[in-house]
C-alpha positions in Angstrom: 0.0 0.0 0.0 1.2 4.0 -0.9 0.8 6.4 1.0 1.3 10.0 1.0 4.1 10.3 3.6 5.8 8.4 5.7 5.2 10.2 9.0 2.5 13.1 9.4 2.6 14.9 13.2 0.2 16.6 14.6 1.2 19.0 16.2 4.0 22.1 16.0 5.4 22.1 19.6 9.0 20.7 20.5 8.2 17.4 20.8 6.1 17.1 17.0 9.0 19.7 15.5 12.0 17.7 16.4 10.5 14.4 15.3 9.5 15.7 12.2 13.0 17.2 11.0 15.1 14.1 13.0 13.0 11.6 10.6 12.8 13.8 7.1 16.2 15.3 7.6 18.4 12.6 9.0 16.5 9.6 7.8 15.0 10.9 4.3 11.7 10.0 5.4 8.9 11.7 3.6 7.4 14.0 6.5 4.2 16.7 6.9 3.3 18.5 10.1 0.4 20.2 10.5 0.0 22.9 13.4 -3.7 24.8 14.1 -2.0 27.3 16.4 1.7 28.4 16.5 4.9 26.9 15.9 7.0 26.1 19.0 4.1 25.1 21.3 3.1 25.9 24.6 7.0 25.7 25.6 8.6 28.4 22.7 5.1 30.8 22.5 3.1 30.6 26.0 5.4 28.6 28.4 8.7 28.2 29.4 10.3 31.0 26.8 8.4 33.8 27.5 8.3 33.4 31.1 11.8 32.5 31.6 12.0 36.3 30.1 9.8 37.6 32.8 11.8 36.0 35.5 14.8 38.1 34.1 12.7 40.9 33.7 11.1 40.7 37.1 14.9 40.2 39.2 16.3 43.5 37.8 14.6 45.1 41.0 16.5 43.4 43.3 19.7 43.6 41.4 19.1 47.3 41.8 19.1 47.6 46.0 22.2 45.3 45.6 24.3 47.2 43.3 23.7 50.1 46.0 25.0 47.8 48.9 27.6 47.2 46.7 28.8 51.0 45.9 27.0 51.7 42.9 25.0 54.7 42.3 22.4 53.4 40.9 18.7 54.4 41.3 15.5 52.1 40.6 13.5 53.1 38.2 9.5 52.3 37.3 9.1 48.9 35.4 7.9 50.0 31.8 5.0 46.7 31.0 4.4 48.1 27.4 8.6 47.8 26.6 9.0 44.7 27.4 6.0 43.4 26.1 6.7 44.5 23.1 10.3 43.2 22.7 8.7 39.9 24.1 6.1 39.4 21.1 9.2 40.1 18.5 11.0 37.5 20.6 8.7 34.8 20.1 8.1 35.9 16.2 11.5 35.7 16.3 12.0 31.8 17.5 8.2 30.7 15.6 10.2 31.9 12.4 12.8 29.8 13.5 10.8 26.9 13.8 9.1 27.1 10.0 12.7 27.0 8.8 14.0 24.3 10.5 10.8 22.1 8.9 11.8 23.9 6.1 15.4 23.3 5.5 14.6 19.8 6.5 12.3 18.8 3.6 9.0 18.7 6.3 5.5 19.8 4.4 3.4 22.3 6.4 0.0 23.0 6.9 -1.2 25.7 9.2 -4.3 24.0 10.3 -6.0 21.9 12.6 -6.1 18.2 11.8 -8.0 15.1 12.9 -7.6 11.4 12.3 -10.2 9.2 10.0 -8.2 6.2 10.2 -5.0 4.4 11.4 -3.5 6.1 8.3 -5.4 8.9 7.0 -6.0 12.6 8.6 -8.5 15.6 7.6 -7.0 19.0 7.3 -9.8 21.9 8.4 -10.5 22.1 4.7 -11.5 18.9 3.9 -8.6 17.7 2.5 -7.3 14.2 3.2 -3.4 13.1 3.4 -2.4 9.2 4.1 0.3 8.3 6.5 2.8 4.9 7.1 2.7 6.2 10.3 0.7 9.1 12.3 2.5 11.0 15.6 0.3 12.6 17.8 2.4 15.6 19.5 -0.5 18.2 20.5 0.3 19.1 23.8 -1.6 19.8 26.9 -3.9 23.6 27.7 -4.5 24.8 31.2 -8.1 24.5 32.9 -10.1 27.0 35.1 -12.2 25.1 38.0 -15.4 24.8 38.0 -17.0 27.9 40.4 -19.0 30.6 39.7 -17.4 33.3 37.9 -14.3 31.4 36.9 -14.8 33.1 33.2 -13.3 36.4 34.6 -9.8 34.3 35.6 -6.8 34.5 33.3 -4.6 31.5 32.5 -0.9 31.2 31.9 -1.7 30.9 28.3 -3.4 35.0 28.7 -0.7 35.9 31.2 1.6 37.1 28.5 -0.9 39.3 26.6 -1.9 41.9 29.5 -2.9 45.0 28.2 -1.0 46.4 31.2 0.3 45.5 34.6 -2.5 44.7 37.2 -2.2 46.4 40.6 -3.6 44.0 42.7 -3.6 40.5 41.8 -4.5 36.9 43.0 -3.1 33.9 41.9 -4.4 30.3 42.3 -3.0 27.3 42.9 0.2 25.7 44.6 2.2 24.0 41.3 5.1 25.2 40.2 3.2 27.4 37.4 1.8 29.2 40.0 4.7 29.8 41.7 6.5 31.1 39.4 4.0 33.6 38.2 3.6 34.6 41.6 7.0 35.5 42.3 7.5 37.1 38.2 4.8 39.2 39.3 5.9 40.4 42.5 8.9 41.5 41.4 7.2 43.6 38.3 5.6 45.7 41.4 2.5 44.0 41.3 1.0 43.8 44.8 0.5 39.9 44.7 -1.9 37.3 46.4 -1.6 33.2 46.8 -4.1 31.0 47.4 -3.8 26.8 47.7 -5.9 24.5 48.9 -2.9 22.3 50.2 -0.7 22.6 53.1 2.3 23.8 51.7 3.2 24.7 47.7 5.1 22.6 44.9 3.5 19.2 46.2 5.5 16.4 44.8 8.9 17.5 45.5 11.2 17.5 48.9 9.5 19.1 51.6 12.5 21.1 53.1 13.1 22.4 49.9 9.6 23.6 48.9 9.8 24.9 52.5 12.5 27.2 52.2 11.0 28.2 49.0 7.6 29.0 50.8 9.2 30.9 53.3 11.2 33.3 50.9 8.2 34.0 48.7 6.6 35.6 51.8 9.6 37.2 52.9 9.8 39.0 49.2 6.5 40.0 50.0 3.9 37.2 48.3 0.7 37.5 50.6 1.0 33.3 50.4 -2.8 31.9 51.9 -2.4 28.3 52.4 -5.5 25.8 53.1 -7.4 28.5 51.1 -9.4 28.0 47.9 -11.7 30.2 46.0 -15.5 29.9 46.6 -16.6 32.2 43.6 -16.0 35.4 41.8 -18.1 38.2 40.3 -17.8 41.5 38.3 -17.2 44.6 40.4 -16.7 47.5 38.4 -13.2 46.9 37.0 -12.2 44.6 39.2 -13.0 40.8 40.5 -14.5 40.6 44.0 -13.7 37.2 45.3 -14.7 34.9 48.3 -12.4 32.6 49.6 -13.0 29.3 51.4 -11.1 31.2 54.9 -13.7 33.5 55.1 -11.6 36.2 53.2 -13.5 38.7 50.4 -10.9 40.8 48.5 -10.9 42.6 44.9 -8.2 42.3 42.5 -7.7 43.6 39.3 -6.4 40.1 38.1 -7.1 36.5 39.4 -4.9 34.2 37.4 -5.6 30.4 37.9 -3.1 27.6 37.9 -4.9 24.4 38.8 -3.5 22.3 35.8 -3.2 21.2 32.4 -5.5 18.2 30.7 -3.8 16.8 27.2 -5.2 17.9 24.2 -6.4 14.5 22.7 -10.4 15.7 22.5 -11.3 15.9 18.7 -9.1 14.1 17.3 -11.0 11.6 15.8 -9.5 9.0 18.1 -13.4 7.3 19.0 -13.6 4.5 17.2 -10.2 3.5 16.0 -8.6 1.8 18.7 -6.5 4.4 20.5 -7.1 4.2 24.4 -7.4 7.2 26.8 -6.5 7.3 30.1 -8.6 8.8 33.1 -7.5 12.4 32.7 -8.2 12.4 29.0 -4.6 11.3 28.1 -3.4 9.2 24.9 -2.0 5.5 26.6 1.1 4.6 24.6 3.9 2.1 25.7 7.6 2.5 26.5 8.2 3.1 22.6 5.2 5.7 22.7 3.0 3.5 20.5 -0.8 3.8 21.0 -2.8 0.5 20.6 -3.2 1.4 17.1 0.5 0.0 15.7 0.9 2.8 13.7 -0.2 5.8 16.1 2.0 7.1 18.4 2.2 9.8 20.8 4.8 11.6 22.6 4.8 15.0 25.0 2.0 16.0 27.3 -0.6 14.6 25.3 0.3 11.3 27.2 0.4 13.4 30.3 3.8 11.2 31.3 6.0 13.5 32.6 5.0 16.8 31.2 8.6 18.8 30.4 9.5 20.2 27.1 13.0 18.3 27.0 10.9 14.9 27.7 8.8 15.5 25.1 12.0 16.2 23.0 13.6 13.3 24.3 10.4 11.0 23.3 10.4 12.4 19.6 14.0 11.1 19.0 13.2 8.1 20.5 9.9 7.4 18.3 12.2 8.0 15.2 15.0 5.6 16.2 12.2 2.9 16.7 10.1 3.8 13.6 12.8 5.0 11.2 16.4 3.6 12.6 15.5 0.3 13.2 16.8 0.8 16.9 13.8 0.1 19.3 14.3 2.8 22.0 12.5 2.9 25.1 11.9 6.7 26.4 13.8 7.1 29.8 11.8 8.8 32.0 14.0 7.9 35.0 16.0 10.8 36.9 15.3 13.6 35.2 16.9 16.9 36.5 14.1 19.2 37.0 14.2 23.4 37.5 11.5 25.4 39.1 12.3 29.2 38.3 10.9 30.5 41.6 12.3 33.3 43.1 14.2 31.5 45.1 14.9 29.0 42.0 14.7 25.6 42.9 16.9 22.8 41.1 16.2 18.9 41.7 17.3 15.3 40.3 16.0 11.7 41.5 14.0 11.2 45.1 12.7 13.6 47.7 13.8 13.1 51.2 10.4 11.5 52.2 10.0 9.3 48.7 13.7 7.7 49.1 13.1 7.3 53.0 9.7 5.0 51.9 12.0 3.4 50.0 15.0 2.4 51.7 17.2 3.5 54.9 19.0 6.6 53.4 21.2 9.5 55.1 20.4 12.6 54.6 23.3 15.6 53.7 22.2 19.1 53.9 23.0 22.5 54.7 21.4 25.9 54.6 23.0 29.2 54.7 23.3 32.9 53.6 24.9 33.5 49.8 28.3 36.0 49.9 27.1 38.3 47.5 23.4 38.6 49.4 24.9 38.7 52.5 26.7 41.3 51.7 24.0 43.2 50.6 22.4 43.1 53.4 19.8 40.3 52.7 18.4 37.7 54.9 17.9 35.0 51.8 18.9 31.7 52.9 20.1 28.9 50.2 19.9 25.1 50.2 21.9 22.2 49.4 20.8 18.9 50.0 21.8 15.3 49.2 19.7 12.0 49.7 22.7 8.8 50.2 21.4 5.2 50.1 22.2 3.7 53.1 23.1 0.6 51.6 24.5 1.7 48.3 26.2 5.1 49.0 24.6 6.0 45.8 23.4 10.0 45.7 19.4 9.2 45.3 18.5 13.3 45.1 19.9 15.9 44.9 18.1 19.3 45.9 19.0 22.8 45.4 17.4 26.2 46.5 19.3 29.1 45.3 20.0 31.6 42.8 20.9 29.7 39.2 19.9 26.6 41.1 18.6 25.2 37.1 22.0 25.8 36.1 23.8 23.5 39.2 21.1 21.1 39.0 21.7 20.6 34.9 25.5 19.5 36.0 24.6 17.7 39.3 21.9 16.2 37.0 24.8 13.9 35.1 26.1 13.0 38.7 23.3 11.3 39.8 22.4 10.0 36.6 25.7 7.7 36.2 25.1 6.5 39.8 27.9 8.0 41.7 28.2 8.1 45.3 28.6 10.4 48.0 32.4 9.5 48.0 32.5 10.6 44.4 31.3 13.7 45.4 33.9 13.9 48.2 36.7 13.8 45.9 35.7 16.1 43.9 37.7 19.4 45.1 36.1 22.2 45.6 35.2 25.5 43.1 35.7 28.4 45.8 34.2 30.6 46.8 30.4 29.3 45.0 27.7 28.3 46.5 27.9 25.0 44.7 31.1 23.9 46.6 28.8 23.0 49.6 27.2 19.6 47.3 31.2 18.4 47.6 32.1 19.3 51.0 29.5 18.1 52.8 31.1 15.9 55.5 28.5 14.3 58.0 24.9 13.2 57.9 22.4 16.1 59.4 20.2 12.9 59.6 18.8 9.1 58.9 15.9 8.6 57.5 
């Protein structure tokens, strides 16, 4: 049987974009991509790009009071939303362009338009049209949700975040992930007078509770007015602003409520009904270690299969669909210690098991230590900084590795390699020193603060 091409994605986001040019450039299969929306995803146009910029943006404050400890005669100035906005959108026009070229110089056909599966092999453009496939890869993403109260429809997501007219004054932000966190702190450093609210007890669930801890702590020392055990009950119109009522009682306007209480996948209209391809409970595509649906020749890699929802994993899962489809190398994806930043302000770097998931696990010793930075310190500030290692009792083997600190995503990136190849805390004890960083403290770090 013919077919049209070899591969046709779905999808314009890292994940779809990689495999497409890996299997027409590198292999000379005969690849189209079709994208509804923007090239580069939720990660390049309305995710991890654009706010890494407004984590830059919103620190200059800081750096300001500091240069002044430091001698400089420097005085802050207003932040100026309209600016950087505007260099922001010719940013991301900017990295979308470069996208289109990459397909482009690659050999991958394009088509700027939504499309949905009919069969195993065939899609439907938006126009009708109908293009057959050896194989189809489903790459579409994930969106974020608003809860289900009254008045919800006034809330922003993190997808509007970025296209604010202007600054709010006043604004509340919902939910305890780390999107929330992020935005929270991004937004308190632009000047904006910010609110917290999470229904759990304590922020960034899911990862080591010292760490998210000293995070939590240093977001209300910068200021965030963090509301823990809180939720919101519902929200109205009040001239322009939101009035809102929260589940402790509390009834406050804002000029902005942002919510940030997940992501489903996008795998609804796809056409999947009827042809075999499972979903999971939360809407997701279930594929196998190889990222192959139940439908042989569907697959599906990024947060559409809501696995572990990070724009290098989805990356990661692209190249390894096109050494199993088009290299004749079965590759299982590796989702298995994957270092991990959280652009908080503190920023937050971590690889393999939290304290309390490695203690379920096995007896383990616990390294840590927490102190003021040099060049804060001598500012003046009272931001403290972790280090932290998990050590298998039995093994000596670094299980995690936790960071809370300024360019903690940069540490954790190298640490990341560390733990990956298995090494143990010996390995890191003869590793000499870089002095004076904070880093140095993961390699010097000479007794157990505790067992566990």
């Amino acid at each position: 049987m013919s077919f049209d091409y070899d591969l046709f994605v779905i999808g314009g986001g890292s994940g779809g974009v990689r495999a497409a040019r890996v299997a027409a450039g590198e292999t000379g299969a005969k690849v189209a991509l079709a994208e509804e929306d923007r090239y580069g995803g939720t990660c390049v146009i309305r995710g991890c790009v654009p706010k890494k910029l407004m984590v830059f943006a919103s620190e200059y404050a800081g750096m300001v009071e500091d240069a002044q400890a430091y001698g400089w005669d420097i005085q802050p100035g207003a932040f100026d939303w309209d600016v950087f906005r505007t260099k922001l959108y010719k940013e991301l026009d900017r990295l979308e362009g470069v996208y289109r070229n990459i397909l482009k110089n690659n050999g991958v056909e394009t088509f700027d338009t939504r499309a949905r599966l009919v069969d195993a092999h065939t899609v439907e453009l938006s126009d009708g049209t109908r293009k057959s496939a050896k194989h189809i890869l489903i790459a579409t993403g994930g969106r974020p949700v608003k809860p289900e109260i009254k008045g919800a429809e006034l809330g922003i997501t993190s997808n509007e975040i970025f296209h604010l007219e202007k600054l709010p004054e006043r604004m509340l932000i919902v939910g305890g992930g780390y999107i929330a966190c992020e935005f929270a702190g991004i937004m308190n450093g632009m000047g904006v007078e910010v609110t917290q609210y999470y229904r759990g007890a304590q922020i960034l669930r899911g990862f080591d509770d010292e760490a998210r801890g000293l995070v939590s702590e240093e977001m209300c020392q910068n200021g965030i007015r963090l509301h823990l055990g809180t939720n919101v009950l519902e929200m109205e119109r009040e001239g322009d602003r939101i009035r809102v009522k929260a589940t402790n009682g509390d009834e406050e306007l804002f000029d902005q409520v942002m919510f940030a209480t997940g992501r489903v996948p996008n795998a609804d209209d796809l056409g999947l009904e009827g042809l075999g391809v499972e979903l999971g409970r939360k809407g997701q595509i279930v594929v196998d270690d190889y990222s192959q649906t139940a439908v042989p020749s569907i697959f599906a890699i990024g947060d559409v299969t809501d696995r572990v929802n990070l724009t290098p994993v989805a990356i990661r899962e692209g190249m390894a669909f096109v050494d199993t489809v088009f290299r004749g190398k079965p590759t299982p994806v590796d989702h298995e210690l994957i270092p991990t930043a959280i652009f908080t302000q503190p920023e937050m770097g971590t690889v393999g098991l939290s304290e309390e998931d490695a203690a379920a696990q096995e007896p383990v010793e616990i390294y840590a230590t927490s102190f003021k930075p040099m060049q804060t310190a001598f500012a003046g500030r009272s931001q403290r900084v972790l280090m932290k290692l998990i050590v298998s009792k039995a093994t000596r083997k670094v299980l995690g590795c936790h960071i809370v600190a300024p360019g903690a995503g940069e540490m954790i990136q190298l640490a990341g390699i560390a733990v990956k190849m298995g090494a143990t805390k010996e390995d890191f004890d003869r590793t000499v020193a870089v002095h004076p960083v904070m880093a140095e403290e993961l390699v010097t770090l000479r007794q157990p603060v505790r067992s566990a």
